[in-house]
C-alpha positions as CSV (number, residue, x, y, z in Angstrom):
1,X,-26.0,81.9,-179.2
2,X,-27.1,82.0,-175.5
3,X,-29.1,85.7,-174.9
4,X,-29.7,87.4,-171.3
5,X,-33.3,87.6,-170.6
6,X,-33.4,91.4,-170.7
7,X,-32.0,90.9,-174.7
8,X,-35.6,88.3,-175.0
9,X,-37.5,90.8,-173.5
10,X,-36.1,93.4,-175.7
11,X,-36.8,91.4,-178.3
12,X,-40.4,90.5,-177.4
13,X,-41.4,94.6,-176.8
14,X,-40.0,95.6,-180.2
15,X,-41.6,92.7,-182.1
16,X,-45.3,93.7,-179.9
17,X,-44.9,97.2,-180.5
18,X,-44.4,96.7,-184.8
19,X,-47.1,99.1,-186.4
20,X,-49.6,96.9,-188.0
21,X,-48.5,99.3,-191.7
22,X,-45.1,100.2,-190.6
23,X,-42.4,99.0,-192.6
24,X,-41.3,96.0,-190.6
25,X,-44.1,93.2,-191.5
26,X,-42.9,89.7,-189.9
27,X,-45.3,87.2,-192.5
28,X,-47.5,85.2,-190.8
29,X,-44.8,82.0,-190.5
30,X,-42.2,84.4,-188.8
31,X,-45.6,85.8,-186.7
32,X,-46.0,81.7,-186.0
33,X,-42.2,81.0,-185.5
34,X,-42.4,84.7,-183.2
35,X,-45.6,82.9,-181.2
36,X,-43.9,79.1,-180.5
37,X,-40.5,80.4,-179.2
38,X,-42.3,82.9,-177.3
39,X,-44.7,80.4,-175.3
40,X,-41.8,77.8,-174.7
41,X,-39.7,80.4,-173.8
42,X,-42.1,81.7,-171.4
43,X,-44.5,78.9,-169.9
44,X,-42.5,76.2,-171.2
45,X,-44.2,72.8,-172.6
46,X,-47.9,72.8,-174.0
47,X,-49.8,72.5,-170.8
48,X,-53.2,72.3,-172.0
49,X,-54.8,70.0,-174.6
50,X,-55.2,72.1,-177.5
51,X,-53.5,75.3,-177.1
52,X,-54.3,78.4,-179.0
53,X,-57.2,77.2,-181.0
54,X,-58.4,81.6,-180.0
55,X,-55.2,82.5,-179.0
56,X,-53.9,84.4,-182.5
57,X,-52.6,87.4,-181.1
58,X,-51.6,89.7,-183.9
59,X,-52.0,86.9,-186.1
60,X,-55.5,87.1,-187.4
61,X,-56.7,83.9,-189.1
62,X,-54.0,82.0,-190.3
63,X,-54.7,79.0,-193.3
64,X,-51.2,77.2,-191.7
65,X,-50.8,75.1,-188.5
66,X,-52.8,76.2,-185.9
67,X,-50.6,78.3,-182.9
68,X,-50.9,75.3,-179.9
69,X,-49.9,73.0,-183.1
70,X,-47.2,75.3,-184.0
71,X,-46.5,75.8,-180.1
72,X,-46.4,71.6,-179.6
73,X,-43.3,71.3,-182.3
74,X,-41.1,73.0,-180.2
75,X,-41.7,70.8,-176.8
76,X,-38.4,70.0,-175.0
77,X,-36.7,73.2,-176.1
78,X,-35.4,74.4,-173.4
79,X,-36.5,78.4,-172.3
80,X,-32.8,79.7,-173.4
81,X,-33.1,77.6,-176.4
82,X,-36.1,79.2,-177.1
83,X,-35.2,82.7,-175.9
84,X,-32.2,82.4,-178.3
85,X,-34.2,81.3,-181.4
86,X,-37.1,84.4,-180.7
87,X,-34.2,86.5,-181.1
88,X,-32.2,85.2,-183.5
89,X,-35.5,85.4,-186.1
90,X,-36.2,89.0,-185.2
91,X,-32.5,90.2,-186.1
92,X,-33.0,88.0,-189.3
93,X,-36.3,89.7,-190.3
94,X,-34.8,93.0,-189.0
95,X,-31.4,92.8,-191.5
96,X,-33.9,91.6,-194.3
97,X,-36.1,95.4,-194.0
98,X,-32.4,96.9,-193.5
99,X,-34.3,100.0,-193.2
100,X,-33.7,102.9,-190.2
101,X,-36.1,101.6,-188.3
102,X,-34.9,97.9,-188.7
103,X,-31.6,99.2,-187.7
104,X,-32.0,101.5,-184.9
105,X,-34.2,97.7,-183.3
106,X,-31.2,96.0,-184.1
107,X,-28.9,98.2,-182.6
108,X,-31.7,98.3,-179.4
109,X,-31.0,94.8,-179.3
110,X,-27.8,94.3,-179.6
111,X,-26.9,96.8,-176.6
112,X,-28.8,95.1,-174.3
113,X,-27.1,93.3,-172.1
């Protein structure tokens, strides 16, 4: 499913803005998955050696791969490819709260062009 770049970008401000203890709580894989699509999407192929080694963003310490790891199994995905797949997990994780909240993102989403 090919998305505009305003629907990423709506994407990427709804899942930055997520209250650390509000209902929506992407696990630390979806915060990974969230992470990869987001840095292929935006600056393409790892361009440094090791990527990410401090570069955790709301992800605290994670036991898993590390994020340049995480960020290196999605080279060659193209930025549309990876635009489409950021989205495509938030609405997942979104329709698994099914809450208000969860919806009224969805529908924010969805109506974006």
């Amino acid at each position: 499913m090919p998305v505009s770049e305003a629907k990423f970008n709506k994407a990427v401000e709804i899942v930055q803005g997520l209250p650390k203890n509000g209902p929506i709580q992407p696990s630390q894989d979806d915060q990974l998955y969230f992470y990869k699509h987001y840095k292929q999407a935006t600056v393409g192929n790892v361009n440094t050696t090791r990527p990410g080694m401090l570069d955790f963003g709301v992800m605290g310490h994670y036991p898993g791969p590390s994020p340049g790891d995480a960020w290196k199994s999605v080279e060659g995905l193209s930025k549309e490819e990876a635009q489409a797949k950021y989205v495509e997990k938030l609405l997942e994780v979104l329709n698994a709260v099914g809450d208000e909240e969860a919806k009224k993102h969805i529908a924010a989403i969805e109506a974006t062009e």
